[in-house]
Structure formats: structure tokens, C-alpha cells
N, CA, C and O atoms as a DFTB+ gen file, in Angstrom:
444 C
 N C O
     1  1     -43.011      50.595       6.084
     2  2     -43.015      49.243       5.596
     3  2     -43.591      48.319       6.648
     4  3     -43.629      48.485       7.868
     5  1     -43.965      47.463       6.026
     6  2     -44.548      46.185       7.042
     7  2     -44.276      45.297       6.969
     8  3     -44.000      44.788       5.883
     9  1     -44.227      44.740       7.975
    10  2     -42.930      43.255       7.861
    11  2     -44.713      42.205       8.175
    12  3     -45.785      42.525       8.688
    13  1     -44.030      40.541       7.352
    14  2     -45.065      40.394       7.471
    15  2     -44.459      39.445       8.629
    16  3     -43.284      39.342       8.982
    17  1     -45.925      38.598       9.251
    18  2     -45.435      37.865       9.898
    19  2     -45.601      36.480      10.041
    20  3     -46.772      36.118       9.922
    21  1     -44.503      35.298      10.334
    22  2     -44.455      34.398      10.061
    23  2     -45.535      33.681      11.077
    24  3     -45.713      34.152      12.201
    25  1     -46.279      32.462      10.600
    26  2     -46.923      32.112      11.622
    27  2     -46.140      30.765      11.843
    28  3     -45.241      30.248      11.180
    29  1     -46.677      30.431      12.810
    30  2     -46.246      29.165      13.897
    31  2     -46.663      28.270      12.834
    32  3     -47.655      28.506      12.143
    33  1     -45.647      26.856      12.631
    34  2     -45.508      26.066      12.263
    35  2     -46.664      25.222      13.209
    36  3     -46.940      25.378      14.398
    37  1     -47.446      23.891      11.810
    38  2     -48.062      22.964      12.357
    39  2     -47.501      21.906      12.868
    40  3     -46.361      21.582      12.537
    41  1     -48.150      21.281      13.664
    42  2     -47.445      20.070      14.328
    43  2     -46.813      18.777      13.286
    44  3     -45.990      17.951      13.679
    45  1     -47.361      18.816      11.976
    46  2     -47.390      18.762      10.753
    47  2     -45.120      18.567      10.499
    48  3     -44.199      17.750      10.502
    49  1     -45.489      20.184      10.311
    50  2     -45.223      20.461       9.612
    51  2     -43.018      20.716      10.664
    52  3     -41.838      20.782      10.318
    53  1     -43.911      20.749      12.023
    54  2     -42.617      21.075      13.003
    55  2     -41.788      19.591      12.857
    56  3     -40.583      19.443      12.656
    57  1     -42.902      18.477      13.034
    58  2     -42.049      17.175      12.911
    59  2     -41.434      16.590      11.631
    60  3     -40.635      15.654      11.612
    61  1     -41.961      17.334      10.437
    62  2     -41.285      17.596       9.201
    63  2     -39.731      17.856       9.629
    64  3     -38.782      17.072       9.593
    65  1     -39.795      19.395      10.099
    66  2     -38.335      20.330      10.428
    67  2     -37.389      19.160      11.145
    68  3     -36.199      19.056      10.848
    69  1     -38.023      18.307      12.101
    70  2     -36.969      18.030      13.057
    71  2     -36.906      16.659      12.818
    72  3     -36.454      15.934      13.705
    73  1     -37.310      16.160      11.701
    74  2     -36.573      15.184      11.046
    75  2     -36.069      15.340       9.808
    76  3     -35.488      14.377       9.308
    77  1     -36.190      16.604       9.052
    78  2     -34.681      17.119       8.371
    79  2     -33.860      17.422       8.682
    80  3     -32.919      17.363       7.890
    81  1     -33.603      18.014      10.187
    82  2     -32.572      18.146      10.771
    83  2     -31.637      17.269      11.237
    84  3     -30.418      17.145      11.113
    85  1     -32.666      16.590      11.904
    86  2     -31.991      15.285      12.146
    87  2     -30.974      14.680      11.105
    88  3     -29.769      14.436      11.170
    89  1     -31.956      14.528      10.088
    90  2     -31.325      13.478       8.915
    91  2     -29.689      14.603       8.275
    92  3     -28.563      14.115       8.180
    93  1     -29.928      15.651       8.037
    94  2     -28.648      16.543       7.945
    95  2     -27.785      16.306       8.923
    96  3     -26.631      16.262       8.498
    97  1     -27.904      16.107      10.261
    98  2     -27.432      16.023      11.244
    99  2     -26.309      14.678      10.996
   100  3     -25.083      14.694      11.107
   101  1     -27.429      13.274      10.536
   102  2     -26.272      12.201      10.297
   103  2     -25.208      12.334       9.146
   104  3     -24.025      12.015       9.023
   105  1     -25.874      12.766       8.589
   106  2     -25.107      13.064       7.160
   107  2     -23.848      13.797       7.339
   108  3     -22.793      13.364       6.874
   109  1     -23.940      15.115       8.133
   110  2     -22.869      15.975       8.606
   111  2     -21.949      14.892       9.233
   112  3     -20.848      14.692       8.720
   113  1     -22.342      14.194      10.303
   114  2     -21.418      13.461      11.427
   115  2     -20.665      12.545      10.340
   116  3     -19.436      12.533      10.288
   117  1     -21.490      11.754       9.446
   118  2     -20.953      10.764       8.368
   119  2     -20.222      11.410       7.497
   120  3     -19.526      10.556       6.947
   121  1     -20.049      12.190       7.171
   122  2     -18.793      13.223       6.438
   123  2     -17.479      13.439       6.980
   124  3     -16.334      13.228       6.580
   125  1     -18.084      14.004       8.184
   126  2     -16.802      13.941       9.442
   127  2     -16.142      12.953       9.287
   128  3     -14.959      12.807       8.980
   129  1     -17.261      11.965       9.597
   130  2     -16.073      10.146      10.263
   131  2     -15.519      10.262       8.902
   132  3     -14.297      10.135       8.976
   133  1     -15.936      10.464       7.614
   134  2     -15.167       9.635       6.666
   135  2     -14.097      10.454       5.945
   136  3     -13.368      10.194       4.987
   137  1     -14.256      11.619       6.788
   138  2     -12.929      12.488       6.459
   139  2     -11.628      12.283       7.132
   140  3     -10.450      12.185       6.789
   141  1     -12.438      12.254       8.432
   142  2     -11.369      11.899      10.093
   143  2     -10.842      10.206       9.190
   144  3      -9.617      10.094       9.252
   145  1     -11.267       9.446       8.717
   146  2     -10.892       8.454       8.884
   147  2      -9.628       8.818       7.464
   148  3      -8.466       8.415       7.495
   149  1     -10.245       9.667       6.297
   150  2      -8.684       9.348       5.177
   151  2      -7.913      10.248       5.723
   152  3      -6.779       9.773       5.775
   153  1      -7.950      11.581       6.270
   154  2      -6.925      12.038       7.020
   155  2      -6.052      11.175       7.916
   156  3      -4.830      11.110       7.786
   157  1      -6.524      10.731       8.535
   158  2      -6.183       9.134       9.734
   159  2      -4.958       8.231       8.384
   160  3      -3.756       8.164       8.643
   161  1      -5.328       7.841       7.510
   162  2      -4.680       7.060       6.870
   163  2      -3.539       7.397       6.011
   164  3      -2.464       6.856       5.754
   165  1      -4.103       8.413       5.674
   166  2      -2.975       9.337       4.648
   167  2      -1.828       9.401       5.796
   168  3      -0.818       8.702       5.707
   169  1      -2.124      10.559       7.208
   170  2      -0.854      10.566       8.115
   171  2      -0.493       9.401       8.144
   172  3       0.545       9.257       7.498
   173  1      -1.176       7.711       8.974
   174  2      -0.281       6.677       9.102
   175  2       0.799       6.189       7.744
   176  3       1.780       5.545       8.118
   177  1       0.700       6.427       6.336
   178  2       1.422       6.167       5.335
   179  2       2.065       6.950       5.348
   180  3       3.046       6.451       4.796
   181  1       2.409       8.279       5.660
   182  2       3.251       9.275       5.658
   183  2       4.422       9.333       6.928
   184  3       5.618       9.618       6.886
   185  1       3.412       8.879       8.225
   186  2       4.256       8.852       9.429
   187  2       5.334       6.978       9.799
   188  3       6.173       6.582      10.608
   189  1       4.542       6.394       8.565
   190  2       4.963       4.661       8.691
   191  2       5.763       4.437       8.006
   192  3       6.245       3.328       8.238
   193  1       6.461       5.232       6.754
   194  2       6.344       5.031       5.717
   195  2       8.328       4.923       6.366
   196  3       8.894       5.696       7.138
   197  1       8.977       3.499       5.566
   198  2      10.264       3.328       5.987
   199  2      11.129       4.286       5.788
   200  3      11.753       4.851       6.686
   201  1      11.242       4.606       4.170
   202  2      12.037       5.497       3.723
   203  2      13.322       4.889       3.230
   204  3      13.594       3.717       3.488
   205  1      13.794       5.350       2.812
   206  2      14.973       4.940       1.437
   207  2      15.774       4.507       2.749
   208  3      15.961       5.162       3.774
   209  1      16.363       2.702       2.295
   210  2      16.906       2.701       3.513
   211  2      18.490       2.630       2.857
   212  3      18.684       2.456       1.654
   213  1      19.578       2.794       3.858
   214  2      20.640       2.669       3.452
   215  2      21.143       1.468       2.044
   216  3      20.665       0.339       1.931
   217  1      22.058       2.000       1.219
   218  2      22.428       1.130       0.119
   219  2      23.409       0.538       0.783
   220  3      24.133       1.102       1.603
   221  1      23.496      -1.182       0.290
   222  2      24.791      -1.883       0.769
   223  2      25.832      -1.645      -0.518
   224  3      25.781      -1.549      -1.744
   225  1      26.789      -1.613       0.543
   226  2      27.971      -0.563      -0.924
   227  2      28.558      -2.078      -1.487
   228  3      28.590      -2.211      -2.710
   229  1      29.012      -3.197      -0.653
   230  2      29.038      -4.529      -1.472
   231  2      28.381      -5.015      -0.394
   232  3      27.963      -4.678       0.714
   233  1      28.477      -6.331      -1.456
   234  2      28.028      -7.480      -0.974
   235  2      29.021      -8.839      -1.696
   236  3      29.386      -8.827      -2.871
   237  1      29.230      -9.575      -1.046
   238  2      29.755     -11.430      -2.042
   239  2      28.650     -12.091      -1.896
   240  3      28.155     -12.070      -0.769
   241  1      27.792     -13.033      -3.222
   242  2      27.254     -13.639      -3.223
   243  2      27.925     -15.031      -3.396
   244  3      28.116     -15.077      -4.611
   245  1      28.303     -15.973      -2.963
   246  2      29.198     -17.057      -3.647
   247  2      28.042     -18.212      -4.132
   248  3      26.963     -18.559      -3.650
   249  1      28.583     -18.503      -4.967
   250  2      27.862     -19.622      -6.368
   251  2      28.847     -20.772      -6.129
   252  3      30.053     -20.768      -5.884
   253  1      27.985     -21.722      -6.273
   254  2      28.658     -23.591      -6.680
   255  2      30.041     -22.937      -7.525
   256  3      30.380     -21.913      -8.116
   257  1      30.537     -24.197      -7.163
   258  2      31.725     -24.186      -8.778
   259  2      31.372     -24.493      -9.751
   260  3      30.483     -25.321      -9.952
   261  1      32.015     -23.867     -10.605
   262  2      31.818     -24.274     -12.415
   263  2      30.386     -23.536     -12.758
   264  3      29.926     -23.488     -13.899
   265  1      29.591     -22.827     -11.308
   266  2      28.449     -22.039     -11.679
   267  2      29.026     -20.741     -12.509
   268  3      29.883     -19.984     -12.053
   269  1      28.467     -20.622     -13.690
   270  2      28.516     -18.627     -13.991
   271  2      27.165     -17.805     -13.887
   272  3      26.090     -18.395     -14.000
   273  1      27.214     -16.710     -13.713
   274  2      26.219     -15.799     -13.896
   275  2      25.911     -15.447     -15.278
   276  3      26.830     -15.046     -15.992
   277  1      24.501     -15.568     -15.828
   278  2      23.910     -15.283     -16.834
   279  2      23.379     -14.440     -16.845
   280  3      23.539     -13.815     -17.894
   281  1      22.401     -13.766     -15.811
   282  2      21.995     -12.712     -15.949
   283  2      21.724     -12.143     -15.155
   284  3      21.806     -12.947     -14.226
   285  1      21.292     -10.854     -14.589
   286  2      20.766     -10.050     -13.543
   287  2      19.695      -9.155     -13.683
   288  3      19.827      -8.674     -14.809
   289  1      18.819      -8.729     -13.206
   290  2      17.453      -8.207     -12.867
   291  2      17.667      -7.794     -11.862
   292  3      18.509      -8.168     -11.046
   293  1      16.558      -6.556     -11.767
   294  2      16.267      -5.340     -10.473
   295  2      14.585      -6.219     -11.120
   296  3      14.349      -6.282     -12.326
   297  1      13.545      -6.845      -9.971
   298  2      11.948      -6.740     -10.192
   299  2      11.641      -6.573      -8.912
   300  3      11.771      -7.296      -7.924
   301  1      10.944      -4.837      -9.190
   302  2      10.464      -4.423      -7.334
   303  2      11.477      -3.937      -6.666
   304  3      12.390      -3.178      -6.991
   305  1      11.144      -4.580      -5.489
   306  2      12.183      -4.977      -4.256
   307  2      13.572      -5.742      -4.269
   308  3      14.613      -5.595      -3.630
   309  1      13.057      -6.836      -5.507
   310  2      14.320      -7.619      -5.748
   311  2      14.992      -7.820      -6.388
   312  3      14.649      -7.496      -7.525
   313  1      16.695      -8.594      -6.263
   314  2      17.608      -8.424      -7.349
   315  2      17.105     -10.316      -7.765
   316  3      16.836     -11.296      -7.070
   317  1      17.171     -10.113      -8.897
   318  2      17.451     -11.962      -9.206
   319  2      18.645     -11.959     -10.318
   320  3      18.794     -11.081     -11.168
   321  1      19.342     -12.939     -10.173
   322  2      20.816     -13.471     -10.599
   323  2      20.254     -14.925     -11.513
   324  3      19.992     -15.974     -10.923
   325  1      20.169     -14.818     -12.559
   326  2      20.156     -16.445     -13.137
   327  2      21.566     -16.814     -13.479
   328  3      22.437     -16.203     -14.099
   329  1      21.539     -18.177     -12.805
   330  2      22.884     -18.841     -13.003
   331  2      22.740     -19.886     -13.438
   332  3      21.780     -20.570     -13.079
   333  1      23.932     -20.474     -14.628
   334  2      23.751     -21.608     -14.978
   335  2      24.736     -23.080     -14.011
   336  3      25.945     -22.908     -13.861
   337  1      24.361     -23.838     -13.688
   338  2      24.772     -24.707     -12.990
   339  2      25.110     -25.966     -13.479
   340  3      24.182     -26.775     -13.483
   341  1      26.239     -26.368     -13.913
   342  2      26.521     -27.471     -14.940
   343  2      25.333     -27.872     -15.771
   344  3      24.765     -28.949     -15.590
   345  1      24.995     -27.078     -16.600
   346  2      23.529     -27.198     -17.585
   347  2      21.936     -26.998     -16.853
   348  3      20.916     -27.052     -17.542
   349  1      21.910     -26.754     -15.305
   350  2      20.783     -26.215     -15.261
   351  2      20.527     -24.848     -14.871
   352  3      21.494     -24.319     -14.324
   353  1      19.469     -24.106     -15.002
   354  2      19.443     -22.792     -15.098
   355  2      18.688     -22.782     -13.442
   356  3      17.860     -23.636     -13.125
   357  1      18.992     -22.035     -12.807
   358  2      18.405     -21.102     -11.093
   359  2      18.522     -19.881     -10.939
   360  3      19.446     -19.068     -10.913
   361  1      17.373     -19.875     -10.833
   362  2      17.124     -18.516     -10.248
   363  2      16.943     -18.155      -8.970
   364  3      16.245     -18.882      -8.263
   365  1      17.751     -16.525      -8.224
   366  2      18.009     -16.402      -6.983
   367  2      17.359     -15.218      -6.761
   368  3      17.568     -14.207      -7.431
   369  1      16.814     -15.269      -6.126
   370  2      15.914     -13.394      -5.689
   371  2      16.881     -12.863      -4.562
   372  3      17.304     -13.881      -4.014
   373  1      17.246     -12.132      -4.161
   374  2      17.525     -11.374      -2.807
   375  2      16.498      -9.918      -2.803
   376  3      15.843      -9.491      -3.754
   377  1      16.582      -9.458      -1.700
   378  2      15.912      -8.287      -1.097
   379  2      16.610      -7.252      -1.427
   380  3      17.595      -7.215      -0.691
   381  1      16.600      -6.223      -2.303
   382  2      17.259      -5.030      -2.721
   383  2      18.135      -3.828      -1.748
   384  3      19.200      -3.252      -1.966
   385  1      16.956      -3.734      -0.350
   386  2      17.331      -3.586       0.569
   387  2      18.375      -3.858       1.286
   388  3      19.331      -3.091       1.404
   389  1      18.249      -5.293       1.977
   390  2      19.300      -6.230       2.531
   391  2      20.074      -6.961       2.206
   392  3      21.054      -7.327       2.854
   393  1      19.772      -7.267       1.212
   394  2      20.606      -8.382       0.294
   395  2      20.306      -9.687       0.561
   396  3      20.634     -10.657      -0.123
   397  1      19.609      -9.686       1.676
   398  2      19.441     -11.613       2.371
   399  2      18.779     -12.032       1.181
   400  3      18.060     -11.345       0.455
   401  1      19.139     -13.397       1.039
   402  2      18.015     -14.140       0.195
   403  2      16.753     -14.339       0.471
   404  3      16.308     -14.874       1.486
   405  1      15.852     -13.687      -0.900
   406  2      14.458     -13.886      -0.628
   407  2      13.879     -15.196      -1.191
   408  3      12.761     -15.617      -0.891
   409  1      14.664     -15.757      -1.965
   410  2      14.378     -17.343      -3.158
   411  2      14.982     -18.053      -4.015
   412  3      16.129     -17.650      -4.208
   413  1      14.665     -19.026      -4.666
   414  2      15.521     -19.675      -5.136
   415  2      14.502     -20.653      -5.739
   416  3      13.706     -21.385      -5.151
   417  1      14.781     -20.440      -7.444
   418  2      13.904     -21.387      -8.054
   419  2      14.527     -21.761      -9.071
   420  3      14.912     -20.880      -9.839
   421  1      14.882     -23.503      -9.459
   422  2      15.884     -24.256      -9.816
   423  2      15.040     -24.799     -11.089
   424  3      13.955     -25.321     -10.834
   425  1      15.377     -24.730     -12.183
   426  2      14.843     -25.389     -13.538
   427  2      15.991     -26.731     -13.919
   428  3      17.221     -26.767     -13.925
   429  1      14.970     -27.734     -14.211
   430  2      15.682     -28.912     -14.709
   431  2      15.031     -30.093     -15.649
   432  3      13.938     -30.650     -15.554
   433  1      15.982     -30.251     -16.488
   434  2      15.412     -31.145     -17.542
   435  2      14.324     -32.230     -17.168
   436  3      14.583     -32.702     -16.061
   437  1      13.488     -32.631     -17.588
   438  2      12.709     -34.098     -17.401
   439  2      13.748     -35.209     -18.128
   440  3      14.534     -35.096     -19.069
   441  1      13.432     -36.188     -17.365
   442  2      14.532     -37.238     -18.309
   443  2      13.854     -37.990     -19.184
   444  3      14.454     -38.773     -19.919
């Protein structure tokens, strides 16, 4: 058998090669970074991530007098309590978490 044989690339044709290489070359590195970078992010959400934090077993919220509770909500993070307040209605957010108050938004008649 006879092998055939390759001839030498033109000058053509070499600076062809070594700017496909090249250009594969960025492409490879740009794959990398943008792999390195969601690997990178995925761990920080996994390694950041708080985690179920302790439940408060009670809590006292105390209300005005003559206030009652109307209603309660879990939205998200937060608990909200609507209370009526000698005829006006407020609403109270706290942090589900902590319980601290996160808000307080007060509805009232126009006169």
C-alpha cells in the first residue's frame, strides 16, 4: 500500500488554520468563563442560602382597646392581621420569621 502524501500547506492557507484556531480558542475560553461563572452562582445560593430559621412558638401582639381582630393572612414572608379600630380598618404586616413589625397601613373614611 501507499500512503499518500500530504503536502505543505500555503501561506494562504496556514494563516487560514491559525485563525481558526485562534477563533475556537476564544470560544473554548468563553464557554469556560460562562460555565465557571453559573457554577460560581449556583454554589453562592446554595452556600448563602439562610435556611428555615427557627419558628417563634408565641408571640403577644397587643392592639388599642376596643380594637378586634378581623382577619389574618400568611403573604410571602409575612403575617398581616386586619384590625378594626373603633370603625377604621389597619392593616399590620410582621416578618414571619421574627415577628418584628414590618408595616402598618391605616384606612379611613374621607369626611
Amino acid at each position: 500500500m501507499t500512503e499518500t502524501a500530504l503536502p505543505e500547506p500555503t501561506p494562504e492557507q496556514a494563516a487560514l488554520f491559525a485563525r481558526v484556531r485562534r477563533m475556537m480558542m476564544i470560544a473554548g475560553l468563553t464557554t469556560a468563563l460562562a460555565l465557571a461563572a453559573v457554577l460560581i452562582a449556583i454554589g453562592y445560593k446554595l452556600f448563602r442560602s439562610e435556611g428555615s430559621a427557627p419558628v417563634v412558638a408565641e408571640q403577644t401582639l397587643r392592639i388599642p382597646k376596643g380594637a378586634r381582630v378581623v382577619a389574618t393572612a400568611v403573604a410571602g414572608d409575612h403575617v398581616v392581621v386586619t384590625l378594626d379600630i373603633a370603625g377604621a380598618t389597619e392593616l399590620r404586616s410582621f416578618d414571619a420569621r421574627t415577628m418584628k413589625p414590618a408595616g402598618r397601613l391605616t384606612f379611613a373614611n374621607e369626611p
